[in-house]
OpenMM code with the backbone's topology and positions (N, CA, C; nanometers):
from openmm import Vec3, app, unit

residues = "UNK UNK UNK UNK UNK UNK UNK UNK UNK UNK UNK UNK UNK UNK UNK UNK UNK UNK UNK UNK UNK UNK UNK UNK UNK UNK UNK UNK UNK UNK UNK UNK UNK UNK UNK UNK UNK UNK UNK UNK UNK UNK UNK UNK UNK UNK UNK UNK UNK UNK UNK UNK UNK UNK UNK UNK UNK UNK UNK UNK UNK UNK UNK UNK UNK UNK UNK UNK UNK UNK UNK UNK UNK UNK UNK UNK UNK UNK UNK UNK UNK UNK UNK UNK UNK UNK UNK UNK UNK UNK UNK UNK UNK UNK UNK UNK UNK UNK UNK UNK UNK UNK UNK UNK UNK UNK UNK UNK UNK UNK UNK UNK UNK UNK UNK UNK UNK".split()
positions = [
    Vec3(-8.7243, 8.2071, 11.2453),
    Vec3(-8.6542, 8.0892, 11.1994),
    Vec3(-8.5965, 8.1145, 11.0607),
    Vec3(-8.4711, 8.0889, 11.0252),
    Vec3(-8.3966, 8.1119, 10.9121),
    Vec3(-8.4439, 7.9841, 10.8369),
    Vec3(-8.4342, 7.9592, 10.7215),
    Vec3(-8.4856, 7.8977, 10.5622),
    Vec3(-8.3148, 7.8783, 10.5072),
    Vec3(-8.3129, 7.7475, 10.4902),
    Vec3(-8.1725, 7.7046, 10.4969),
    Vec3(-8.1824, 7.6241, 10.3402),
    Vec3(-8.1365, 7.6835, 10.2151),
    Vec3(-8.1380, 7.6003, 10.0986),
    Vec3(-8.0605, 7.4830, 10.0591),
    Vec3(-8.0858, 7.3688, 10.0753),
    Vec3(-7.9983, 7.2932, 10.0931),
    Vec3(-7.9734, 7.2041, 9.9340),
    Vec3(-8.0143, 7.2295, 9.8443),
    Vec3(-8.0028, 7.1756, 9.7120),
    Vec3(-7.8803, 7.1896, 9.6820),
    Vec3(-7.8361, 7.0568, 9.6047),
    Vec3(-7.6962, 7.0929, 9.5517),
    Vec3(-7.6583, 7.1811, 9.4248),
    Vec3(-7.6096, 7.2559, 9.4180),
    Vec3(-7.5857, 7.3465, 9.2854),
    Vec3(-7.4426, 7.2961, 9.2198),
    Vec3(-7.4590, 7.3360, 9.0967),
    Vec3(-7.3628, 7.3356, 8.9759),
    Vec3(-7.3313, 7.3892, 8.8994),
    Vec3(-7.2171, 7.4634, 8.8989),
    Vec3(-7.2282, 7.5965, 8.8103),
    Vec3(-7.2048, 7.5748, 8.6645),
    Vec3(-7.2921, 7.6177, 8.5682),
    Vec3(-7.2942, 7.5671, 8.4258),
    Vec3(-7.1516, 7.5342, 8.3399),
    Vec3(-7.0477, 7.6037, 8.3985),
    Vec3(-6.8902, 7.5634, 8.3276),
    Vec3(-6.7864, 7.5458, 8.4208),
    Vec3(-6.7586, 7.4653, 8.4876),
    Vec3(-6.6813, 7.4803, 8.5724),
    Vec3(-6.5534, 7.4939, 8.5275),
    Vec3(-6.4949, 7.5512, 8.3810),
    Vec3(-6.3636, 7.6084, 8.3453),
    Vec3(-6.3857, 7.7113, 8.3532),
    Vec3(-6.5201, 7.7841, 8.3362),
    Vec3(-6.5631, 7.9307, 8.3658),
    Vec3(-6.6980, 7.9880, 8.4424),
    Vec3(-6.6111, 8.0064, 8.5216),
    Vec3(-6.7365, 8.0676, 8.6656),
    Vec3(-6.7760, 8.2051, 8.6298),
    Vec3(-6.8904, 8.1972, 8.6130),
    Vec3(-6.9439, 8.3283, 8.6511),
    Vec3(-6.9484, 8.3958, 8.7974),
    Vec3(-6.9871, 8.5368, 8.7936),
    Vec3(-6.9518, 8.5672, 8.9308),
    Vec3(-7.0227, 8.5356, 9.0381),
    Vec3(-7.1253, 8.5208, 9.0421),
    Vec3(-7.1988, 8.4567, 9.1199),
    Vec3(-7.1553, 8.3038, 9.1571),
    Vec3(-7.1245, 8.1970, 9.0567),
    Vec3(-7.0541, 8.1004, 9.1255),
    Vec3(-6.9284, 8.1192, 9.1786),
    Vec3(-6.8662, 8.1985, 9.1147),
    Vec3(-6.7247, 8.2501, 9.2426),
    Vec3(-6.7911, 8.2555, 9.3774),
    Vec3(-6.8318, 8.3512, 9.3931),
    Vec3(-6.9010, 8.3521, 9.4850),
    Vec3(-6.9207, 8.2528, 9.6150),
    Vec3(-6.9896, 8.1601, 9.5505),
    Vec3(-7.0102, 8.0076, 9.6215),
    Vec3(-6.9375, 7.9265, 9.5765),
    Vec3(-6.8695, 7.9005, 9.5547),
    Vec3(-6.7700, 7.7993, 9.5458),
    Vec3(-6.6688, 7.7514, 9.5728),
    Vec3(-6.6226, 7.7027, 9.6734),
    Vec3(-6.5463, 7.6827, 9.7822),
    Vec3(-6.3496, 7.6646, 9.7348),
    Vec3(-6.3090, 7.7123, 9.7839),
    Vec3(-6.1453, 7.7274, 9.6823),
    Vec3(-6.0433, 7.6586, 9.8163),
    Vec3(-6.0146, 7.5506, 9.7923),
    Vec3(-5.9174, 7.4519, 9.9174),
    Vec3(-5.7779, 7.4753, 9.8700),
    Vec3(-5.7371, 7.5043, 9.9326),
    Vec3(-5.5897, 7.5458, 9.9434),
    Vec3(-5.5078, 7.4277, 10.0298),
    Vec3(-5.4040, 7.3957, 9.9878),
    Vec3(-5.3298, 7.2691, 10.0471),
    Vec3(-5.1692, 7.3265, 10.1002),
    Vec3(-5.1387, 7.2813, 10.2086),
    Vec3(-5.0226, 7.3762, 10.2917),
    Vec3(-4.9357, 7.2318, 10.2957),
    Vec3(-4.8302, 7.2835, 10.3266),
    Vec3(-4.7302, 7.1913, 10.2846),
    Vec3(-4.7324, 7.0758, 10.4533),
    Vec3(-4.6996, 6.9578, 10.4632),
    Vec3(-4.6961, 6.8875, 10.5691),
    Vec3(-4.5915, 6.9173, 10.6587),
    Vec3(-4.6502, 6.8983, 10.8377),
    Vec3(-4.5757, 6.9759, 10.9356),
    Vec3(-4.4740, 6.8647, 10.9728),
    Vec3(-4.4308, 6.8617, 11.0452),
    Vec3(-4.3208, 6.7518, 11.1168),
    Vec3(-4.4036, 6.6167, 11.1605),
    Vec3(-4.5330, 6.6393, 11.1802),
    Vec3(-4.5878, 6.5276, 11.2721),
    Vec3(-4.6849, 6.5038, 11.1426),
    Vec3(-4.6750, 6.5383, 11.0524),
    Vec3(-4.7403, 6.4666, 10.9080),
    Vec3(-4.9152, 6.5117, 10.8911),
    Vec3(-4.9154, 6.6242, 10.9381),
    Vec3(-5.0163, 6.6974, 10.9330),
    Vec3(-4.9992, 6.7861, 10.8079),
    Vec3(-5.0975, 6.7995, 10.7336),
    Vec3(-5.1047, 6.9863, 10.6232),
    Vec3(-5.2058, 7.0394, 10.6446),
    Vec3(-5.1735, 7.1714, 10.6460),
    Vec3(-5.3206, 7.2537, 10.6685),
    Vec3(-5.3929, 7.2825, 10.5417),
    Vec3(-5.5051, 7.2824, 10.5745),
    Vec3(-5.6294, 7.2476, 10.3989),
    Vec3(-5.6685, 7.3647, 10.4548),
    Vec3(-5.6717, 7.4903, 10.3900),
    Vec3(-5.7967, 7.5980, 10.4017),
    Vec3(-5.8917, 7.5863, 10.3014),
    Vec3(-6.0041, 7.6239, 10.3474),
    Vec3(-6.1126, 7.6292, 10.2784),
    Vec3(-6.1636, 7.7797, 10.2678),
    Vec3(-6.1977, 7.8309, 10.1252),
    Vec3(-6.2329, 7.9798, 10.1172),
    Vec3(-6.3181, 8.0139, 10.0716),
    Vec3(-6.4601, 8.0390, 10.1167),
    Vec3(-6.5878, 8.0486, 10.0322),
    Vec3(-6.5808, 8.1509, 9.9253),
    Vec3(-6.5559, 8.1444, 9.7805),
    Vec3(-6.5200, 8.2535, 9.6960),
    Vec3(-6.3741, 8.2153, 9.6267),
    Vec3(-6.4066, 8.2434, 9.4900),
    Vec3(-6.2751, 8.2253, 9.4363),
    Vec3(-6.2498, 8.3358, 9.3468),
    Vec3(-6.1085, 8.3526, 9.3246),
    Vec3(-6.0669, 8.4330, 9.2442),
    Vec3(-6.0859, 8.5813, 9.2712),
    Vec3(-6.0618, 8.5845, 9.4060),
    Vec3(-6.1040, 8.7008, 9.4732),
    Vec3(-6.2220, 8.7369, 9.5168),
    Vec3(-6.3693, 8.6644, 9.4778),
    Vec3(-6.4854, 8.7620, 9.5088),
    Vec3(-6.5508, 8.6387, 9.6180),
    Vec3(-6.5293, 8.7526, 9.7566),
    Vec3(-6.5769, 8.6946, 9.8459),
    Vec3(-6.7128, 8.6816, 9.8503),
    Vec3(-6.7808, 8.5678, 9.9397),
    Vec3(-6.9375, 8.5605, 9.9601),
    Vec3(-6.9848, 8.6728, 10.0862),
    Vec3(-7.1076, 8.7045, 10.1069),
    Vec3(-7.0955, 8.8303, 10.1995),
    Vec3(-7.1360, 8.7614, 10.3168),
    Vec3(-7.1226, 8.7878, 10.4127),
    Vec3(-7.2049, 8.7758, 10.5391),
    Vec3(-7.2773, 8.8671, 10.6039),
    Vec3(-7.4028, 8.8598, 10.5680),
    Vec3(-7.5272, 8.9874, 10.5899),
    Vec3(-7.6113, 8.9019, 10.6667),
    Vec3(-7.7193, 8.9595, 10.7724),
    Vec3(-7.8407, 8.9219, 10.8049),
    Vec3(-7.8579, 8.8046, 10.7512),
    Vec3(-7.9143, 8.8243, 10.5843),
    Vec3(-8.0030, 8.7296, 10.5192),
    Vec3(-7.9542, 8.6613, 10.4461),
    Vec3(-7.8304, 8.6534, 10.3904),
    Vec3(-7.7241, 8.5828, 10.3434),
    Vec3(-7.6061, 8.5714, 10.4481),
    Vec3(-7.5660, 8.4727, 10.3763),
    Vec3(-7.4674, 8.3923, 10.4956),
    Vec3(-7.4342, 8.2146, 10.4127),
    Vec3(-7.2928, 8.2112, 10.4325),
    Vec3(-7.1991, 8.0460, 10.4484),
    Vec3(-7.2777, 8.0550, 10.6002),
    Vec3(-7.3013, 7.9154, 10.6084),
    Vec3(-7.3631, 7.8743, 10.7560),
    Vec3(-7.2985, 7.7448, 10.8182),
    Vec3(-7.2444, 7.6555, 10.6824),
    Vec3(-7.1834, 7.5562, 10.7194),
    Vec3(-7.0375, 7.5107, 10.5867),
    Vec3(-6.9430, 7.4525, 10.6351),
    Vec3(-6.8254, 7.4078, 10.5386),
    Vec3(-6.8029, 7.2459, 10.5525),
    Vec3(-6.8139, 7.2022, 10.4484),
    Vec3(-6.7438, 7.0885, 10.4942),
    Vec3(-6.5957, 7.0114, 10.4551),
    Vec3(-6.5603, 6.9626, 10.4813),
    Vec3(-6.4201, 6.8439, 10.4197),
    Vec3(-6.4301, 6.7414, 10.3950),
    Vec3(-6.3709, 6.6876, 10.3006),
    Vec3(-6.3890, 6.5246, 10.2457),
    Vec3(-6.2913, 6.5029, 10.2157),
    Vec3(-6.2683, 6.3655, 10.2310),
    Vec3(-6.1210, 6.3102, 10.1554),
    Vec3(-6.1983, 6.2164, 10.0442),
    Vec3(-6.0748, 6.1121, 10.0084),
    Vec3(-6.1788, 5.9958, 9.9186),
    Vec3(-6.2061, 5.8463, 10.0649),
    Vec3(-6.1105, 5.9294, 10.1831),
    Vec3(-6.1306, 5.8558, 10.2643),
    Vec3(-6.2672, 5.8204, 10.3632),
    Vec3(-6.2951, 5.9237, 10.3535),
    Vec3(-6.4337, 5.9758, 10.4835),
    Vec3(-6.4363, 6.0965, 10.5037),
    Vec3(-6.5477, 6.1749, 10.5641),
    Vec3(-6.5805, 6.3151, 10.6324),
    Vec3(-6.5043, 6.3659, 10.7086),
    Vec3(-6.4032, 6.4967, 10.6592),
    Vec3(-6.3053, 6.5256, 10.7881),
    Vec3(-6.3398, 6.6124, 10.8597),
    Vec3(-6.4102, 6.6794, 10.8655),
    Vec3(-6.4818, 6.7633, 10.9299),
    Vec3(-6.5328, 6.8293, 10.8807),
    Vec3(-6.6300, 6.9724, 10.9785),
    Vec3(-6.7156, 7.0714, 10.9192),
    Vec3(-6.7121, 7.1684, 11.0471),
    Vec3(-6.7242, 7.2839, 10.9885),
    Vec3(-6.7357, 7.4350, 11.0826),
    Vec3(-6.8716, 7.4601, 11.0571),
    Vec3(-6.9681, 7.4762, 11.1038),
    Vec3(-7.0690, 7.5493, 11.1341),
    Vec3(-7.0492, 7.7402, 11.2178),
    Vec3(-7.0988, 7.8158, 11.1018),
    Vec3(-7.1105, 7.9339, 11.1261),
    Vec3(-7.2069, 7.9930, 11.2232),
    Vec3(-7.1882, 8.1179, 11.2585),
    Vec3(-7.2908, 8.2540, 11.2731),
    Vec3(-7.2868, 8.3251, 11.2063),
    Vec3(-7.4598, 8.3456, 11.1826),
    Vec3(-7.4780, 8.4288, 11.0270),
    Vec3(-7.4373, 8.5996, 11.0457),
    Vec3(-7.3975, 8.6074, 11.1790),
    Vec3(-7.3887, 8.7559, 11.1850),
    Vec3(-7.2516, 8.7685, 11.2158),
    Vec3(-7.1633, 8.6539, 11.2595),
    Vec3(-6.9980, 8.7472, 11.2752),
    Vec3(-6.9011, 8.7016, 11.2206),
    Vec3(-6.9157, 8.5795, 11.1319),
    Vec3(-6.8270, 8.4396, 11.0699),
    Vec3(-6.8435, 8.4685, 10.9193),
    Vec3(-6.7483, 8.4834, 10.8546),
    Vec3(-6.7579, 8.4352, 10.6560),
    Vec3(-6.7001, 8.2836, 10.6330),
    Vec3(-6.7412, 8.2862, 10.5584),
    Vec3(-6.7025, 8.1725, 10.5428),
    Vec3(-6.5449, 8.0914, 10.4955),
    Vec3(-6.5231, 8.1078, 10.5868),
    Vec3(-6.3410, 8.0625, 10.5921),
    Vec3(-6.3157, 7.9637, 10.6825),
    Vec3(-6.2744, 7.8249, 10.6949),
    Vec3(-6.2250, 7.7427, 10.7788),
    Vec3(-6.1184, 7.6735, 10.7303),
    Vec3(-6.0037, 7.6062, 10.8302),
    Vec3(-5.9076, 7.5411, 10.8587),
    Vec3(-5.8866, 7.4262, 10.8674),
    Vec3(-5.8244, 7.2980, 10.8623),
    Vec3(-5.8539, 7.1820, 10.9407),
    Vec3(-5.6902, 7.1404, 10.8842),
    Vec3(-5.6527, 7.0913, 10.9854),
    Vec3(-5.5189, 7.0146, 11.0148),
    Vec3(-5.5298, 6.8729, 10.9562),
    Vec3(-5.5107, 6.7910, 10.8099),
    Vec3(-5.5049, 6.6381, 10.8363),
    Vec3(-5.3451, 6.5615, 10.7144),
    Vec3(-5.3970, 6.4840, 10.8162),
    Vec3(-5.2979, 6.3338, 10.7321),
    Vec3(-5.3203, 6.2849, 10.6014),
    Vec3(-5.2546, 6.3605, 10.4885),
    Vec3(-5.3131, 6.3285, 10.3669),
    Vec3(-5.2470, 6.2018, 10.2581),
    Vec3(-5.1903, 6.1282, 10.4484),
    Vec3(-5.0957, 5.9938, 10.3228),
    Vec3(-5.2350, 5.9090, 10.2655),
    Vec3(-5.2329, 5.8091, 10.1551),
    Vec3(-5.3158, 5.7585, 10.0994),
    Vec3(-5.3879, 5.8744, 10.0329),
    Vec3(-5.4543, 5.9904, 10.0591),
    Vec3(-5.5212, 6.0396, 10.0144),
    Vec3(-5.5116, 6.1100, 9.8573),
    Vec3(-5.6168, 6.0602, 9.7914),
    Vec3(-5.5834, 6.1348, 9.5904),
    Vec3(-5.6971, 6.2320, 9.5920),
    Vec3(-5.7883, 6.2556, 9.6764),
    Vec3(-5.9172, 6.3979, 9.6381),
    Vec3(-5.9809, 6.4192, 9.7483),
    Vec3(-5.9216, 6.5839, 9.7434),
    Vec3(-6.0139, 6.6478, 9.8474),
    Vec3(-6.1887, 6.7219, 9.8203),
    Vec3(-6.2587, 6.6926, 9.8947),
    Vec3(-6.4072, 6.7706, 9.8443),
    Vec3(-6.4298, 6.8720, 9.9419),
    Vec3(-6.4528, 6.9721, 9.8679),
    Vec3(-6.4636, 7.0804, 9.9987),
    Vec3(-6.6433, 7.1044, 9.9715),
    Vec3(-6.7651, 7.1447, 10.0648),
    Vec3(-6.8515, 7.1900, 10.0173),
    Vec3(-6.9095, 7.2629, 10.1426),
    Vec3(-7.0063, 7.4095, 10.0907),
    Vec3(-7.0185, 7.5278, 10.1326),
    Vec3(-7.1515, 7.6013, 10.0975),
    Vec3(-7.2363, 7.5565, 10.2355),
    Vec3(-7.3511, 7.5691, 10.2464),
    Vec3(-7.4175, 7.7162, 10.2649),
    Vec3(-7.4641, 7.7802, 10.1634),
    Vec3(-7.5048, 7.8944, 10.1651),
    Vec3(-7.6659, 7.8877, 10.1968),
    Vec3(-7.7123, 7.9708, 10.2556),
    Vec3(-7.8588, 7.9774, 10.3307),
    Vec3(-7.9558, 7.9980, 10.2226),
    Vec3(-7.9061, 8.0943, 10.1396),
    Vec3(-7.9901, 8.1026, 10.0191),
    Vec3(-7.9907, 8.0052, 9.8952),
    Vec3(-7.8846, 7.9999, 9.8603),
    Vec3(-7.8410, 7.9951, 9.7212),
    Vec3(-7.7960, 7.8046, 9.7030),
    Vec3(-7.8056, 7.7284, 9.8496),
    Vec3(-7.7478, 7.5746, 9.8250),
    Vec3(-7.6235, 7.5922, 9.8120),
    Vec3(-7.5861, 7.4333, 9.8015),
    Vec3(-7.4484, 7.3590, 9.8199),
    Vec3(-7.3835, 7.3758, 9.7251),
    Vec3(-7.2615, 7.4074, 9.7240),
    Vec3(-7.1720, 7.4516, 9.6499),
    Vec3(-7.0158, 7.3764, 9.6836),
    Vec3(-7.0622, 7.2948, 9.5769),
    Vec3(-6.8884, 7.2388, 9.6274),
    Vec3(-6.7745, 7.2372, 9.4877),
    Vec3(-6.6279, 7.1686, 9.5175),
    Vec3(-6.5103, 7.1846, 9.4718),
    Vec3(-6.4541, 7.0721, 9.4702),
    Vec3(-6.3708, 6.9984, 9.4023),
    Vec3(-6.2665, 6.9000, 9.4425),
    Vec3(-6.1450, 6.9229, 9.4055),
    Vec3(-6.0687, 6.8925, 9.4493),
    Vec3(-5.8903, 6.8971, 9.4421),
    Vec3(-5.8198, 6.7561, 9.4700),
    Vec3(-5.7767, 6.7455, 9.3466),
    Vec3(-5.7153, 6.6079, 9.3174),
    Vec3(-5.5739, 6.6249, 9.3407),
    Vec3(-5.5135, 6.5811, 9.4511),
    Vec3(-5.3919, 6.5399, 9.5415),
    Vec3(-5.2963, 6.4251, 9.4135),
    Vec3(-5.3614, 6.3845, 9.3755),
    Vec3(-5.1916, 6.2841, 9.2891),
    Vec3(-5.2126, 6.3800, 9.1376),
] * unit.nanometer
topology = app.Topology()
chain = topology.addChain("A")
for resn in residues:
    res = topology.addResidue(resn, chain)
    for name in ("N", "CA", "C"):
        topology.addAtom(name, app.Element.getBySymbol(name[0]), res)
């Protein structure tokens, strides 16, 4: 049975990440809106280039999405063939902040926000 850390973390400066919070800290990317008023939000466990690993004993296991509206979804991983990278298609009229957060097995919750206005 895997040991799943679920505490929320905070990385001591969030104008300056150390590498380890790069690491975990989820980087949402916002794509421009399609014809039918959809944008694609990626979510990227790792910022500024330094990806999180996916090993055995480390592992992203879960991602989630937030608006200021409600829960837009979540990807749930496998710790052996998935990093932590997910997608989600939404409707961001009304919407002013996205929360992305990125559940690492070891290390806890690690989240981001991105303010839309």
């Amino acid at each position: 049975m895997s040991f799943f850390n679920n505490f929320e973390m905070t990385p001591n400066d969030k104008n300056s990440l150390n590498r380890f919070e790069k690491k975990h800290t989820p980087e949402i990317i916002v794509g421009k809106k399609d014809r039918r008023g959809f944008s694609l939000i990626e979510i990227v466990v790792g910022s500024d280039g330094v990806a999180h690993p996916t090993e055995d004993n480390h592992w992203i296991h879960l991602i989630e999405l937030h608006s200021d509206i409600g829960k837009v979804g979540f990807i749930k991983f496998d710790q052996y063939q998935s990093s932590g990278y997910g997608a989600f298609r939404v409707r961001l009229d009304g919407v002013k902040e996205l929360k992305a957060k990125a559940y690492c097995n070891l290390h806890g919750v690690w989240s981001s926000t991105k303010n839309l206005r």
